[in-house]
C-alpha positions in Angstrom: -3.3 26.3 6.7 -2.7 29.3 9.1 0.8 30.1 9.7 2.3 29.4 12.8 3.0 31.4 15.9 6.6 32.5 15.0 8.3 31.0 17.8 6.7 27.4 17.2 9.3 24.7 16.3 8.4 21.9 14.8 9.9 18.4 14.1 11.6 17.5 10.8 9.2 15.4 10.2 6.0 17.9 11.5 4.7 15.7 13.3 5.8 17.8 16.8 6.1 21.0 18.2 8.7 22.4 20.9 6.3 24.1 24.0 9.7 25.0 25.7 9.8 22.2 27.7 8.8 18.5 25.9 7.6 18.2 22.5 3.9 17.7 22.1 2.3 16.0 19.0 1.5 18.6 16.3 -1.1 16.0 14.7 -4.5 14.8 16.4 -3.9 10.5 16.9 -6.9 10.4 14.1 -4.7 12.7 11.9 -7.9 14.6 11.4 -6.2 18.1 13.5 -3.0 19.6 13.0 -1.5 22.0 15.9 -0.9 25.5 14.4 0.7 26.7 17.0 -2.1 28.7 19.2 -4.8 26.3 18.4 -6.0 22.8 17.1 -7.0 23.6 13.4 -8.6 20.7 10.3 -6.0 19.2 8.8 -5.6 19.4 4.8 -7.1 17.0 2.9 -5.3 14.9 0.0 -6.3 16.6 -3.4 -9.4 15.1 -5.2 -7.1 13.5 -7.6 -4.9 11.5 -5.3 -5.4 7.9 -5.5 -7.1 6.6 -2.1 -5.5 4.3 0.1 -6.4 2.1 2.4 -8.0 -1.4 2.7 -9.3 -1.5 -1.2 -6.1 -1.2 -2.7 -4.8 -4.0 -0.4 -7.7 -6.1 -2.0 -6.5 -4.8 -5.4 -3.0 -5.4 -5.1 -3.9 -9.3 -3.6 -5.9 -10.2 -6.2 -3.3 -8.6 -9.1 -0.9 -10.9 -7.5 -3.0 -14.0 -7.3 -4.0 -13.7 -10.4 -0.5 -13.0 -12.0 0.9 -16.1 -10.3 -2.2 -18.2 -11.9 -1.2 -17.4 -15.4 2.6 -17.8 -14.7 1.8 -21.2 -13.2 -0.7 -22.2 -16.7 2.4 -21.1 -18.7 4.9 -23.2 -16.8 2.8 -25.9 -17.0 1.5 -25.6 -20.7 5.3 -25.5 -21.5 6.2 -28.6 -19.7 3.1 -30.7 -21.0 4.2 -29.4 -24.9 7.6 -30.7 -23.8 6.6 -33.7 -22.5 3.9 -34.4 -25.0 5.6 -37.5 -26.7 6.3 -38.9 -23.4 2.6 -39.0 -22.0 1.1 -40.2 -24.8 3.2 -43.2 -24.5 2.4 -43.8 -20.9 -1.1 -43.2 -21.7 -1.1 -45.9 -24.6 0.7 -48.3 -22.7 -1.2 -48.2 -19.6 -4.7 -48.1 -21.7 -3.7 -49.3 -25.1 
């Protein structure tokens, strides 16, 4: 990134720039252009190694959970049916037996 003009002042957070009058966003809406401070320059991009985010990981991180709650659910249950064994089969034998 080109260094800025040196009497551009930006927000903490770098997301605005002081004109001398109102602050003015420092970062295109798409993210895609960051304000220097003479003109509108690209924007870095995240390293080749980052993990990308986005709608995918969403989709990851739903079906992690889904399927985490489906085997603590068939433990629960495989739990209470070894717990409960003796008392089935007798409802079983007496309602069939």
């Amino acid at each position: 990134m080109q260094p800025a003009a040196p009497h551009t002042r930006y927000s903490d957070d770098g997301f605005w720039w002081w004109d001398g009058a109102s602050w003015k966003p420092a970062v295109s809406p798409d993210r895609l252009w960051r304000w220097n401070g003479q003109t509108w320059i690209p924007a870095q991009q995240a390293p080749a190694g980052a993990p990308a985010k986005g709608p995918m990981n969403a989709i990851l991180v739903s079906i992690g959970v889904f399927v985490g709650v489906l085997v603590l659910v068939s433990i629960i249950a495989t739990l209470v049916f070894l717990s409960m064994g003796d008392q089935i089969s007798n409802v079983v034998s007496n309602t069939f037996g």
